[in-house]
VEXKE-906143 format. One record per residue (C-alpha): residue number from 1; residue in one letter; x, y, z. Coordinates in nm, 3 decimals. Example, Ala and Ser with C-alpha at 12.3 -4.5 7.8 and 13.67 -1.06 7.14 Angstrom:
<node><seq>1</seq><type>A</type><px>1.230</px><py>-0.450</py><pz>0.780</pz></node>
<node><seq>2</seq><type>S</type><px>1.367</px><py>-0.106</py><pz>0.714</pz></node>
This chain:
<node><seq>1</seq><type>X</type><px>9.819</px><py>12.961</py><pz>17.550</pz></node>
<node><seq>2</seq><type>X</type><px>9.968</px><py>12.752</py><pz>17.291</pz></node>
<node><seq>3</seq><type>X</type><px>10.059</px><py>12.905</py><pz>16.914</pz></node>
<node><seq>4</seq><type>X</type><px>9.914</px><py>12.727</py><pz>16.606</pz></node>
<node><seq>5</seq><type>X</type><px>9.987</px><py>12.803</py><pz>16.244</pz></node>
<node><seq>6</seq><type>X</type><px>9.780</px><py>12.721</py><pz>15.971</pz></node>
<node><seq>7</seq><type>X</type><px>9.909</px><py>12.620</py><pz>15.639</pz></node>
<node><seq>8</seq><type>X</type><px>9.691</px><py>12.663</py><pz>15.356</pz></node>
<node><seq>9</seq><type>X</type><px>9.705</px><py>12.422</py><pz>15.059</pz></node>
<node><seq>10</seq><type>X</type><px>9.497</px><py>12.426</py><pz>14.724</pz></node>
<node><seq>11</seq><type>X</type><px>9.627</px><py>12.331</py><pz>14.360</pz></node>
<node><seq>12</seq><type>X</type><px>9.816</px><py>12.543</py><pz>14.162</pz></node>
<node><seq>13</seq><type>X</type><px>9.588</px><py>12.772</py><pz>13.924</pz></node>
<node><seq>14</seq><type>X</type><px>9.619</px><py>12.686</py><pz>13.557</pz></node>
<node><seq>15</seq><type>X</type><px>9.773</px><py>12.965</py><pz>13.324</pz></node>
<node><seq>16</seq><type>X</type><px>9.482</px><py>12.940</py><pz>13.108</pz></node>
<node><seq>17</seq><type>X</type><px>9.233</px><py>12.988</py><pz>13.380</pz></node>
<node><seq>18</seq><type>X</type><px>9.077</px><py>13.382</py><pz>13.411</pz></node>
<node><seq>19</seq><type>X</type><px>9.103</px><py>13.527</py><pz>13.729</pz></node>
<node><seq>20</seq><type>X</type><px>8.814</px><py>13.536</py><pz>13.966</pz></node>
<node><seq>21</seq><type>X</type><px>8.581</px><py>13.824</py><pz>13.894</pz></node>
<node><seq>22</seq><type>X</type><px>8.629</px><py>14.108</py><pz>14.188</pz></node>
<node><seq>23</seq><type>X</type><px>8.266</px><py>14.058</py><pz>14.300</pz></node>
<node><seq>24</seq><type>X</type><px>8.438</px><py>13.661</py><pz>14.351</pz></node>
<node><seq>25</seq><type>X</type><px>8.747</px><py>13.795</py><pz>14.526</pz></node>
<node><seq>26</seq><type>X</type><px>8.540</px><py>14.018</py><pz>14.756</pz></node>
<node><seq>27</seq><type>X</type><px>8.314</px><py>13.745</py><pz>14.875</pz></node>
<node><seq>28</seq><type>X</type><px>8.610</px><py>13.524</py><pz>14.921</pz></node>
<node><seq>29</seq><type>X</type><px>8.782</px><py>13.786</py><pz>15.184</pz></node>
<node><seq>30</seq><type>X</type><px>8.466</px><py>13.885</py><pz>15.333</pz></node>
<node><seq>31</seq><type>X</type><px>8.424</px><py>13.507</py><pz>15.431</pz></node>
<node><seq>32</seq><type>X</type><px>8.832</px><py>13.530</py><pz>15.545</pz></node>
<node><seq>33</seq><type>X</type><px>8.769</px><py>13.822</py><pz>15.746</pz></node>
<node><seq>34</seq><type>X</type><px>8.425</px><py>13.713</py><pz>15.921</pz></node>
<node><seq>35</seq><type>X</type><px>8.622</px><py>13.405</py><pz>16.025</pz></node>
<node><seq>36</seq><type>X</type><px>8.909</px><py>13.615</py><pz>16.158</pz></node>
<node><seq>37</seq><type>X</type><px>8.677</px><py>13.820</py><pz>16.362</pz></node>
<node><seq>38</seq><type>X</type><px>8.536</px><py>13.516</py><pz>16.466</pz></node>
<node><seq>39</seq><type>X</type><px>8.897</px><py>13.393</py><pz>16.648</pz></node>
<node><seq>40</seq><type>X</type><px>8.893</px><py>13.724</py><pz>16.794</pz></node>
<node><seq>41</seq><type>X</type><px>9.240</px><py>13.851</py><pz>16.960</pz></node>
<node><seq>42</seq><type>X</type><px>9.403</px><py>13.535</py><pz>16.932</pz></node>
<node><seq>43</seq><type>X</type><px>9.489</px><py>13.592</py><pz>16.585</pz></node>
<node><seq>44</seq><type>X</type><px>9.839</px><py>13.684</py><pz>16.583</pz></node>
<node><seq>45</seq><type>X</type><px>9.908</px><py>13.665</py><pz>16.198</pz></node>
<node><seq>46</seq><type>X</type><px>9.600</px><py>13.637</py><pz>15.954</pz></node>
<node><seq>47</seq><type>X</type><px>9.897</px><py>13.583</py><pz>15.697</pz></node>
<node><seq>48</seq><type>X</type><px>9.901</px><py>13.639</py><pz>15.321</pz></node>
<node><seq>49</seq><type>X</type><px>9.921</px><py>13.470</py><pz>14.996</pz></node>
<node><seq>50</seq><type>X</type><px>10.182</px><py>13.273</py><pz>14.931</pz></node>
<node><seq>51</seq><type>X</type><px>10.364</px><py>13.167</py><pz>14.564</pz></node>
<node><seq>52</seq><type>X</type><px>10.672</px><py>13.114</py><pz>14.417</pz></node>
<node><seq>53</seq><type>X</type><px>10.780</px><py>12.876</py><pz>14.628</pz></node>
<node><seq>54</seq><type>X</type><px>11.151</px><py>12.724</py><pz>14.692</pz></node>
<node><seq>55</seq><type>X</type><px>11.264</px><py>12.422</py><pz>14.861</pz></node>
<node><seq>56</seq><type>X</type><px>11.626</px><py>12.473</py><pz>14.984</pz></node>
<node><seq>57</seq><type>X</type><px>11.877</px><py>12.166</py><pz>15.021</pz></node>
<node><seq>58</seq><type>X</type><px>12.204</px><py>12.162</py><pz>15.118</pz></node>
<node><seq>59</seq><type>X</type><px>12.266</px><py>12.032</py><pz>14.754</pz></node>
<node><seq>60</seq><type>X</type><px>12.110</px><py>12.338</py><pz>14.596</pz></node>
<node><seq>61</seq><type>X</type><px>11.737</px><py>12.454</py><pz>14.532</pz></node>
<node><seq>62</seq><type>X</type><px>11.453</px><py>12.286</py><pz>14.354</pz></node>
<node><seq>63</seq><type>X</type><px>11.016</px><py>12.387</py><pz>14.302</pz></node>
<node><seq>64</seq><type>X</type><px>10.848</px><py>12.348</py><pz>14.644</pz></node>
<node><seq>65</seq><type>X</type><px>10.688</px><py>12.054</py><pz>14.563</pz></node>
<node><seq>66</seq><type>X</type><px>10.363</px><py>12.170</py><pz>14.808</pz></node>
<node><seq>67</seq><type>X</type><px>10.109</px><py>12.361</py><pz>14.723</pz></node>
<node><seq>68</seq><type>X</type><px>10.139</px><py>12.591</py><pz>14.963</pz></node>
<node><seq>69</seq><type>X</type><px>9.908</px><py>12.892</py><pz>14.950</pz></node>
<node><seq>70</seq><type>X</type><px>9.925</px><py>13.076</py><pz>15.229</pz></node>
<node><seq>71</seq><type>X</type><px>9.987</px><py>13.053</py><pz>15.621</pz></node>
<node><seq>72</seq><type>X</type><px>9.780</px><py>13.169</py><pz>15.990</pz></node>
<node><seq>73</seq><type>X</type><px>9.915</px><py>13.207</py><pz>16.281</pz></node>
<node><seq>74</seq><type>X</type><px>9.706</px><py>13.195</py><pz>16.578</pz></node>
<node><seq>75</seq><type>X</type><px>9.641</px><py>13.058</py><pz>16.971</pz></node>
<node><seq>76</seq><type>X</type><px>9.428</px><py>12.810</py><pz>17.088</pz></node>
<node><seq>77</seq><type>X</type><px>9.359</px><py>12.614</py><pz>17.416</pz></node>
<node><seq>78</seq><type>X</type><px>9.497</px><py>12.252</py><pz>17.255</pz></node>
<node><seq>79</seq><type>X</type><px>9.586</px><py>12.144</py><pz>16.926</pz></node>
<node><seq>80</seq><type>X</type><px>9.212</px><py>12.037</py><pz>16.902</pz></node>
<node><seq>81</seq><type>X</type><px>9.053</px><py>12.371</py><pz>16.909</pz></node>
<node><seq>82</seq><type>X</type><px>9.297</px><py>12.483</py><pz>16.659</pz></node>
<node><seq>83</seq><type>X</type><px>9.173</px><py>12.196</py><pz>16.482</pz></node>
<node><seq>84</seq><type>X</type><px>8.837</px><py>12.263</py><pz>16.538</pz></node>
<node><seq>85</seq><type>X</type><px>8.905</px><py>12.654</py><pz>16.430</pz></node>
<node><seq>86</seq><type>X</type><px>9.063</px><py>12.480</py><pz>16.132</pz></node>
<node><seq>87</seq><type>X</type><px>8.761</px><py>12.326</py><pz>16.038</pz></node>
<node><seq>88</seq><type>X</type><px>8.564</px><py>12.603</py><pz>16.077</pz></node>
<node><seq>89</seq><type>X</type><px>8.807</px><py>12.805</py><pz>15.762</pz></node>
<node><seq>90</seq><type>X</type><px>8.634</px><py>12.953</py><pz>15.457</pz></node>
<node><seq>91</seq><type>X</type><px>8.957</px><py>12.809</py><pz>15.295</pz></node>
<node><seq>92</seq><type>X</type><px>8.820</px><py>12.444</py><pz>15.277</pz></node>
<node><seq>93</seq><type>X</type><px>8.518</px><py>12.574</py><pz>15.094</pz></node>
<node><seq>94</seq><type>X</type><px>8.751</px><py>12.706</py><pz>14.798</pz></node>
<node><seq>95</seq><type>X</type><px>8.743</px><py>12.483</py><pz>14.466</pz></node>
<node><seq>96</seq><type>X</type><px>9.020</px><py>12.280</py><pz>14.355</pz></node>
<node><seq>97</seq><type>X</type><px>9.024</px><py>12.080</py><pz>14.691</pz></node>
<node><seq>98</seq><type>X</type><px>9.183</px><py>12.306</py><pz>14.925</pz></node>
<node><seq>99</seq><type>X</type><px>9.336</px><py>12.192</py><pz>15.275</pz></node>
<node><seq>100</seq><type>X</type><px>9.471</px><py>12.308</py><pz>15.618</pz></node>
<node><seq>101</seq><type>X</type><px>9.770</px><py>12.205</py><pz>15.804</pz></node>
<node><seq>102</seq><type>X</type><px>9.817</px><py>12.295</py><pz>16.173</pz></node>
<node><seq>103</seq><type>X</type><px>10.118</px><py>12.249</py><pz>16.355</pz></node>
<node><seq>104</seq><type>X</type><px>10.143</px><py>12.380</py><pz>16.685</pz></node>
<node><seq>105</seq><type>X</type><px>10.458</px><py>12.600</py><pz>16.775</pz></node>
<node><seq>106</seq><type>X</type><px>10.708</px><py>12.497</py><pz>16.983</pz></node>
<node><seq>107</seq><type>X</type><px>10.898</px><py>12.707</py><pz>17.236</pz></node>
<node><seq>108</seq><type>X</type><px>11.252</px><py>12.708</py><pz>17.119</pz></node>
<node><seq>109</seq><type>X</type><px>11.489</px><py>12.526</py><pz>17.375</pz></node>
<node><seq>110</seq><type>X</type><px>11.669</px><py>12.680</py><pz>17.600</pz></node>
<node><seq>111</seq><type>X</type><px>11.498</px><py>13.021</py><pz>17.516</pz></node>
């Protein structure tokens, strides 16, 4: 079964803004887990947070200039049930606009 990962977008929070309220945070990961338990055993890698990002060139280093928020890794039958699991993320229901990449992952040649 093919691997897909999931990369998580949404905006940067402002410095100014107050963080979320636990009871907030808790519902958030309750709706993260209930949608991991929903993909079952082919959830390889729920993944974490992600910040801080740095985009490497071979010129030197710069900001990531994505929003990148997190990752998933997962399997799926075709790249459209991992879209359709996609769709299906607690993640797109997050203010700010938030978004999901999936790429599926390819076997490395000659491996």
């Amino acid at each position: 079964m093919p691997k897909y990962v999931f990369i998580y977008h949404a905006p940067p929070m402002p410095a100014d803004a107050a963080p979320p309220e636990p009871e907030q945070v808790q519902e958030m990961m309750d709706a993260w887990y209930g949608w991991a338990n929903s993909v079952g055993e082919n959830l390889i890698d729920l993944g974490t947070p992600l910040s801080g990002g740095v985009h490497v060139e071979p010129d030197g280093l710069t900001g990531s200039t994505k929003e990148v928020a997190g990752y998933s890794i997962l399997m799926a039958d075709s790249m459209e049930a991992a879209v359709e699991l996609a769709q299906s993320h607690p993640h797109l229901n997050m203010p700010g606009g938030c978004s999901i990449e999936v790429h599926e992952a390819e076997p490395l040649p000659g491996a």
